[in-house]
N, C-alpha and C positions, 0 to 999 in steps of 0.2 A: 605249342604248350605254353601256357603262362607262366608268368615266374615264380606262383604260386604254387603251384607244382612241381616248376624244376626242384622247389626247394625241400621238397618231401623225397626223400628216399625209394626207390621200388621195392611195390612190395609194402612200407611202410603201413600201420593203420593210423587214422587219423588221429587229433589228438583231444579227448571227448572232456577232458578236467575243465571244471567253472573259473570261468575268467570276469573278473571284477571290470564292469565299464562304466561309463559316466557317459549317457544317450540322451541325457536333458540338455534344455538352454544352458549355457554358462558363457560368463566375458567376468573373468577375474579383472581385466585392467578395471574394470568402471566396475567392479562391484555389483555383478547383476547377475542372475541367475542362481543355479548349483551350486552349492558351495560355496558362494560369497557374502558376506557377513552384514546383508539387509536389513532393516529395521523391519521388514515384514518376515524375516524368517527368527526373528529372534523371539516373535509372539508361543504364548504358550498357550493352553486350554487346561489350566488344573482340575482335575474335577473336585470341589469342592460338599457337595449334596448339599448346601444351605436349607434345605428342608427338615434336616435335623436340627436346626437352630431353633425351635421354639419360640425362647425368649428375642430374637431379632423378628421371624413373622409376626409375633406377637406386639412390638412394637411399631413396625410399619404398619400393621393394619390401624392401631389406635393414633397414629400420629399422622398420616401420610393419607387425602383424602383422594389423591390418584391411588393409592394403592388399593382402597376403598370401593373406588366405581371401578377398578380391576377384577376382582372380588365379586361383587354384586352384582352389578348390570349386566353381566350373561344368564342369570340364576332367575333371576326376575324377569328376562325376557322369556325366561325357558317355561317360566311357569304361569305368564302372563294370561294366556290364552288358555291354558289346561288341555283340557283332552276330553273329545266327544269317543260317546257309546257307539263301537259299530253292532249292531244285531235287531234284533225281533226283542226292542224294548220298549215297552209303552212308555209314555207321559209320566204315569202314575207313578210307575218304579224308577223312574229318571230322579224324580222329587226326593224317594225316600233314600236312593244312594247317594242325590246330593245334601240330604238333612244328615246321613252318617257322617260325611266327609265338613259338613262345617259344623258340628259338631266336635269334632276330632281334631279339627284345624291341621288339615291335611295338607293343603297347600300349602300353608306357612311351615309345619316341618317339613317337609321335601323343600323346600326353599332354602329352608336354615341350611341342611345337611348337605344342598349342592355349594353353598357357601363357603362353610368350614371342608368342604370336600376341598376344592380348588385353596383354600388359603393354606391347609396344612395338609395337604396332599392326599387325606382322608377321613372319612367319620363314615357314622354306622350309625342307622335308625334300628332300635331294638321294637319289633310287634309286640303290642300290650294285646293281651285277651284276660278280660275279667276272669278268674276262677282256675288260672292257667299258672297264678304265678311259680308256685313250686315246679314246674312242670320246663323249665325253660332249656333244660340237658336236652331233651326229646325234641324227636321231628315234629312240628307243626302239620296235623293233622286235619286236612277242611273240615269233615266228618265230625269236628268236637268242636268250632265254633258256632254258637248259636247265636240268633238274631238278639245283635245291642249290645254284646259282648266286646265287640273292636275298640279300643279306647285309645288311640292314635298310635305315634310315635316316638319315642323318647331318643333325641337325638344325642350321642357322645360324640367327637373329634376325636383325633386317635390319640390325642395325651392326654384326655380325660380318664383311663382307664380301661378302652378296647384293648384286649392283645391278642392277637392269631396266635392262634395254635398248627406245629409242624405238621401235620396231618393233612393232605390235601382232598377235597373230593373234585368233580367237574359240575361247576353252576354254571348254564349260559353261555357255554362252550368255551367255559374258561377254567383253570386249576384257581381255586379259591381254598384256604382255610374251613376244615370241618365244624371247628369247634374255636372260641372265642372267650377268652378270661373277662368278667368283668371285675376289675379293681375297685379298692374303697382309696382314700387320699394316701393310706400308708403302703400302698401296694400290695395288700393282701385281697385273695381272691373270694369276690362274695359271690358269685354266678358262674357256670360255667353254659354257654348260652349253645346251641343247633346253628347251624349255618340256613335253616330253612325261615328261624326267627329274624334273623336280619336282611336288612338293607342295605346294600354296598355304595357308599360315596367316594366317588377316588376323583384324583387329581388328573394330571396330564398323563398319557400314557407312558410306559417304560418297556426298554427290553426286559425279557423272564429276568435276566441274573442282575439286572438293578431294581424287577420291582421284589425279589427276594431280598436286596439289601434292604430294601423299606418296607419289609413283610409284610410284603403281596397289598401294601398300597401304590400310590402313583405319587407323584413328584406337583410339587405346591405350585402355583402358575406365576406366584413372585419373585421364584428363582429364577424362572428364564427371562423375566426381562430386571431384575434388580439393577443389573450395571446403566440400564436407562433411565431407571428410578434415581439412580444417583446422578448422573449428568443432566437430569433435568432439574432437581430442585439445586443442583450446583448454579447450572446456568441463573436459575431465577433468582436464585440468592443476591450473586453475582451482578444481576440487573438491576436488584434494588439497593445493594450498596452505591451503584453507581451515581444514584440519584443526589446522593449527598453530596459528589460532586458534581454536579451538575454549574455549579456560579462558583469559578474559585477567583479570588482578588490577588495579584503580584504587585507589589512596591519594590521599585529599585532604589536602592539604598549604596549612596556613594561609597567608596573604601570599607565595605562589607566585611572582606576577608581581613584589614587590616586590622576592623575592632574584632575581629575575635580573638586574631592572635598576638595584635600587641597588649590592648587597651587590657585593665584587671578586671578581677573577677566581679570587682563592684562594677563597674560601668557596664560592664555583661550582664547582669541582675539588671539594671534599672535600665538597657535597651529593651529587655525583653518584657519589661511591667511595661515599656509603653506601645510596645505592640500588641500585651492584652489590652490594655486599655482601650487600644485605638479597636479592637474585635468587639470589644464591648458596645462602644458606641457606635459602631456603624449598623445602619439598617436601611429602611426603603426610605425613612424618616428622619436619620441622623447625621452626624458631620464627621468628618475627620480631616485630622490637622497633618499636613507634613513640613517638610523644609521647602524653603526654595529650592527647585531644582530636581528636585525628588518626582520618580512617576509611579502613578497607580493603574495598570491593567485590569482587566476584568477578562476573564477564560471562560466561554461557555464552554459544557462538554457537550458533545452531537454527538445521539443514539443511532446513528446511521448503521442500518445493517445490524442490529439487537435484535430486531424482531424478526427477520428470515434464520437467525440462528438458535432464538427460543423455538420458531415453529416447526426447523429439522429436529429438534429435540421433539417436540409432541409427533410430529409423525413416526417417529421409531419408536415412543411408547404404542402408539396407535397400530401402529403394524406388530412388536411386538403381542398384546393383546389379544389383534384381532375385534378389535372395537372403534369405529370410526370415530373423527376426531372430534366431530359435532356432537356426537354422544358419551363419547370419554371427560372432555372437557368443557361442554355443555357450550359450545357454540352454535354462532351460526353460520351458514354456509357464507364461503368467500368466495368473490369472482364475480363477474357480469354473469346473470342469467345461473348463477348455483343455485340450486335447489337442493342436494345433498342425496336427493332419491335413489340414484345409482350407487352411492358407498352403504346406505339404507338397505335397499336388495341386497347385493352382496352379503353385507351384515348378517341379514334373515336366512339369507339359505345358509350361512354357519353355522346359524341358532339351529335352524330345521337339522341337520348333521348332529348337531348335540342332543339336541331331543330327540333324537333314533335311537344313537349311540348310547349316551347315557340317561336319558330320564326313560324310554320305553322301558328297557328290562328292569327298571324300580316299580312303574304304575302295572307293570306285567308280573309281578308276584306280587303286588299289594291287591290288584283289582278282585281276585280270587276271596280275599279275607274280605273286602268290602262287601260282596254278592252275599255271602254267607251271612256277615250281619246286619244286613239292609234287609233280602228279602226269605235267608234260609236254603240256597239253594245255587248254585252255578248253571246256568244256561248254556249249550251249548253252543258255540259260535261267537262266544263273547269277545269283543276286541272292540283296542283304543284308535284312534284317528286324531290327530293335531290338527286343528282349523289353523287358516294361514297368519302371519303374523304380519302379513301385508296388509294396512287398511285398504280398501278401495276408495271411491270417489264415488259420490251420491248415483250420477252416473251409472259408474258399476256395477253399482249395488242392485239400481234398480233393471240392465240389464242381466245380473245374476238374475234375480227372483223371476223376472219374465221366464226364463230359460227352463230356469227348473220348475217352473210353477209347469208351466206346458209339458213337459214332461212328465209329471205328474199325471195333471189332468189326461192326457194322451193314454197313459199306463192302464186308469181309469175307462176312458172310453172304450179302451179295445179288450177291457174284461178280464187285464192281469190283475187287478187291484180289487177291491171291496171298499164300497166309501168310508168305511171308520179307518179301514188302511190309509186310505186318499189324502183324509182329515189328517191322521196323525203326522203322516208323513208333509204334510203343508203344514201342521204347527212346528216341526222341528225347526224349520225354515227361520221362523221367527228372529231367532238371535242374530241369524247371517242376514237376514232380510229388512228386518221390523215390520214383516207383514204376518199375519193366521193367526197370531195369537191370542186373539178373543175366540175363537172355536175351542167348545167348552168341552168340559169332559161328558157331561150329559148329553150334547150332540153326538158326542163318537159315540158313547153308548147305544143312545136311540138306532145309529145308524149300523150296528153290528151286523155283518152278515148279508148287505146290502149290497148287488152290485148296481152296475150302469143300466142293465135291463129293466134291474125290477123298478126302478125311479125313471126311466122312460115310458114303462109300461104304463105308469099312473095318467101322463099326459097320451099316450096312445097304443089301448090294446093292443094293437099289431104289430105294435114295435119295429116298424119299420118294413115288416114283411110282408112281401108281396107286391110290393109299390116298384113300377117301373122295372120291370125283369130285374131286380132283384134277388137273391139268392134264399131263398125261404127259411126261416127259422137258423140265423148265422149263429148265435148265443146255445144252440140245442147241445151238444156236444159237452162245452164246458158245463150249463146246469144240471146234465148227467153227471159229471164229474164230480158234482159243489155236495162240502162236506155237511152234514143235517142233525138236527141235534136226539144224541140216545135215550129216548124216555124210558124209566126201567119200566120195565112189564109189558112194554110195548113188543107184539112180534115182530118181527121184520126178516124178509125173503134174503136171498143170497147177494142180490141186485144192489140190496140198500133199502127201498121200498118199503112203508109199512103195511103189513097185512091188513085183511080186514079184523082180525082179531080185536076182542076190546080188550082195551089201556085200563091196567089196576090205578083207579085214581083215588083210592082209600086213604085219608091222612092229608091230600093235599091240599082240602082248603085249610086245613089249622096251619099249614107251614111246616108240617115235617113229614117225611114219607117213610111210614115203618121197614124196618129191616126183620129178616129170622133173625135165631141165635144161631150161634154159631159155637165151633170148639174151638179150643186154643191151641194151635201148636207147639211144640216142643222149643223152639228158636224164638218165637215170638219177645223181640225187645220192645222197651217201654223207654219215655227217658221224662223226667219229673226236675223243676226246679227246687234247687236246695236253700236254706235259708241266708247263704252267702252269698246268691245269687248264681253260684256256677248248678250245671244241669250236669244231674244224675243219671245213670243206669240200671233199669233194671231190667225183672224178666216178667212176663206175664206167667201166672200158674198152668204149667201142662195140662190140658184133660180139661181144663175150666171152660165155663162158657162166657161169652157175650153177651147179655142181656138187656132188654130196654133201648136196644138200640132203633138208630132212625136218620136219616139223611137229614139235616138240615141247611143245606146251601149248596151250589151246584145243580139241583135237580129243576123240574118243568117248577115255573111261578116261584122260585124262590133266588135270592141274588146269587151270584155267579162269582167263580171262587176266582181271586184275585191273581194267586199265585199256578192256574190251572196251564197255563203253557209254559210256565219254565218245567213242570211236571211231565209235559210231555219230551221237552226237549231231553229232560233226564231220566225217562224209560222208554218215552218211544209211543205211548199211551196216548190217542190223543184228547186235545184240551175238553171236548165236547166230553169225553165219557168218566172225566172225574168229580167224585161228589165230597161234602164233607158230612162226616157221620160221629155221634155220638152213642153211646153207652155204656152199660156197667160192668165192669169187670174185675179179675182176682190178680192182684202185683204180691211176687215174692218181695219182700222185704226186709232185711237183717236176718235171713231162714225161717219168716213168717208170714204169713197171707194178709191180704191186707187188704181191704175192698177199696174201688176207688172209681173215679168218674173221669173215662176216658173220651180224647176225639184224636180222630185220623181221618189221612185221606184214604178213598177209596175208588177205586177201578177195577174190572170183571171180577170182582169177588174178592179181592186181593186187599190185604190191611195194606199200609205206608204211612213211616210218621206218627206210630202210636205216641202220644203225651198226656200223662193225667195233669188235668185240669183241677182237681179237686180229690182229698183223701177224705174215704167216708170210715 
């Protein structure tokens, strides 16, 4: 038995109370480890929140031009490149959301608000909708933005007058403030805003119980490297005081000590006039007089080693940041053979993590309000894509475009594409490529509905069938499949097929295809622009009819409705069987009828998008 045991009693239980120990390094003789009074254990970590300082962000940003490209140069790279449409979006609607969006100067608010996001750890774009303004309490409603209505965004910082309200909901799988005070300069409240109107800009991330201390923003990105902000304009300071001494002169001067403290205070006066004097007159060009016997030195100062200690100071802003040092400080690459390309990469795929993180779910509840007033409608399948922020090399480029060009054309040949598809999708190319973009829109048009057979077939009926055991008729299947366009009054079999039945062609050559009347439903809304610009609500008359009415656009020989497949995508309808129509009908108005000159669109009998055009 051990003597651990002998020492326990039989019988005994063991003894279970907490016993204080000391398991770390420690060597008190030499002061090292646990317990020994280190200059590295004497460090503290105060937490200080410097974010609440205002007036000091607000100073380093207008003084300090590192703090500046701290600041900025993420914001701009994030926004540099923008963000491509992923979906089933033509050319044409590409134009008109980017005419809303530079119109709106969309890019530059989102630019601003990632800005003062990162300097004061938050700011907030407030959504402008013309005819909305009383309306800013309320949820942000797609359904009530109409096209031209978007009028950008008005960016605050958080001590402009944003202030969260206690009330939490969940935006973006995050707890955010419901509701938002907007202030005037004396701190009274003019707005009380929806969490669905705003834009959220925040700072660096925080744990919940610090970004509660800075309700429910994030933390300014100058606080975490400030103490490097200091030690670098220290050092530089520091470097250029030195310069002045850089040539200092020493004269020795006999019994020095004796004339200061026998000799009087006059003879002390008139040594030291003739030591300015003699500073006076010395230059590259000058003389100076001393005694026999007397020596004059000259001290260079050597910068040796100044510059490895400014450049440890820029790489710890630079790594603080997160900003390379060739782009922070606008150099250029050092070393044999630098190029800087690998701190570059690294750099982009940060940016690419920010533009997920933070710029996605901004252009992901903005892009909804842009679709609504560019073309009246959200598309289903709508989504952003960030093109790379890596330039390639001409090289590259033009093995990209090879790639995907063949691609294309491939998708093309084996009959999954349609040439106006083919087209569009090689103009997109353009911006990545510099190549398709002379293919016009009148080409795509021409080419609507066109696949690879039927533009083979022109160069050879047979289309390839039947030539050397060959598979007969490869393309039959899909043009059983291929969608064909509904001419009203056309019959047509279960198959698809049109009968032999004749096609009502009454109206068609003038350009409008008449419609019956029809009754009016009881739910039947209308919506009319008011003289302020915002769009009204009303009801069409129960019981009334429809009259005069008449297809004009969408149908056989007349132009084709622009907005016809986001239509589909938003009932399911497709693009082929919607028309636009006109007629005259009866609007309730202030509890009075009111005749008026209506259009909508229209599919299997069905109104959509009643709007009076004109009050008769």
């Amino acid at each position: 038995m051990s003597r651990r045991n002998k020492s326990r009693p039989r019988g005994a239980q063991p003894n279970t109370e907490a016993v204080s120990v000391q398991d770390a390094f420690s060597n008190p003789l030499f002061r090292l480890g646990y317990g020994s009074q280190s200059p590295l254990e004497a460090t503290e970590y105060p937490l200080t929140r410097m974010t609440d300082n205002y007036a000091l962000l607000n100073s380093l940003y207008r003084d300090n031009w590192v703090v500046q490209n701290v600041v900025g140069i993420i914001p701009d790279d994030m926004t540099k490149k923008w963000f491509a449409l992923a979906g089933a979006v033509g050319p044409e609607h590409l134009k008109e959301l980017d005419r809303v969006q530079r119109v709106t100067a969309l890019r530059e608010r989102v630019n601003e608000g990632l800005r003062w996001g990162r300097l004061y750890g938050g700011a907030a774009g407030l959504i402008m909708i013309r005819g909305q303004e009383g309306m800013l309490g309320q949820p942000l409603e797609l359904e009530s933005i109409y096209p031209g209505t978007f009028q950008g965004l008005y960016i605050l910082d958080r001590w402009q007058g944003v202030v969260p309200g206690m009330e939490l909901v969940f935006e973006g799988g995050e707890p955010v403030p419901a509701y938002y005070s907007i202030t005037d300069a004396r701190g009274n409240t003019v707005a009380k805003v929806h969490h669905s109107r705003l834009v959220r800009f925040t700072g660096r991330d925080l744990p919940f119980l610090e970004r509660v201390a800075e309700l429910y923003w994030g933390e300014s990105e100058v606080e975490a490297l400030y103490n490097d902000v200091v030690k670098h304009d220290n050092v530089a300071a520091n470097m250029a005081a030195l310069t002045f001494r850089a040539n200092v002169d020493t004269m020795e001067v006999q019994n020095l000590d004796q004339l200061f403290s026998v000799t009087s205070g006059e003879q002390q006066r008139r040594f030291w006039n003739v030591m300015q004097a003699q500073s006076v007159m010395k230059s590259n060009f000058g003389m100076q007089l001393v005694n026999r016997g007397d020596q004059i030195k000259n001290t260079q100062y050597t910068f040796t080693g100044l510059q490895e200690v400014y450049d440890s100071m820029c790489l710890d802003l630079s790594g603080a940041s997160r900003i390379p040092v060739t782009k922070l400080f606008g150099r250029s690459p050092a070393g044999m053979n630098a190029t800087g390309e690998s701190d570059l990469r690294n750099y982009y795929d940060y940016v690419d993590t920010l533009r997920e993180a933070k710029l996605r779910p901004i252009l992901e509840k903005l892009l909804p309000v842009l679709a609504m007033s560019a073309w009246g409608a959200v598309p289903d399948g709508l989504d952003i894509t960030f093109p790379p922020l890596w330039t390639p090399t001409a090289k590259e480029v033009a093995e990209i475009a090879k790639t995907k060009s063949e691609a294309i054309v491939s998708g093309y040949q084996a009959g999954l594409l349609n040439v106006d598809t083919a087209q569009k999708e090689l103009k997109k190319l353009a911006d990545e490529t510099g190549m398709f973009d002379s293919i016009s829109e009148e080409e795509i048009a021409a080419n609507a509905g066109k696949t690879y057979q039927d533009v083979t077939a022109l160069r050879d009926p047979l289309a390839g069938m039947g030539y050397g055991g060959e598979v007969s008729a490869p393309f039959e299947s899909i043009a059983q499949d291929a969608a064909v366009m509904d001419y009203p009054g056309q019959p047509r079999e279960k198959n698809g097929r049109f009968s032999e039945g004749k096609m009502l062609t009454e109206g068609i050559k003038s350009g409008k295809i008449p419609l019956l009347d029809r009754t009016v439903g009881r739910n039947q809304t209308v919506t009319a622009m008011g003289q302020d610009g915002s769009m009204e609500r009303y009801k069409l008359a129960p019981g009334s009819k429809i009259t005069d009415a008449y297809i004009f656009a969408g149908g056989p020989g007349q132009k084709p409705i622009s907005v016809a497949h986001f239509l589909e995508g938003k009932t399911g309808i497709p693009a082929s069987q919607w028309r636009k129509a006109q007629g005259h009908g009866v609007v309730l108005n202030a509890g009075a009828q009111k005749g008026a000159v209506l259009h909508w669109f229209e599919a299997n009998g069905e109104m959509y998008s009643v709007k009076v055009v004109k009050w008769e």
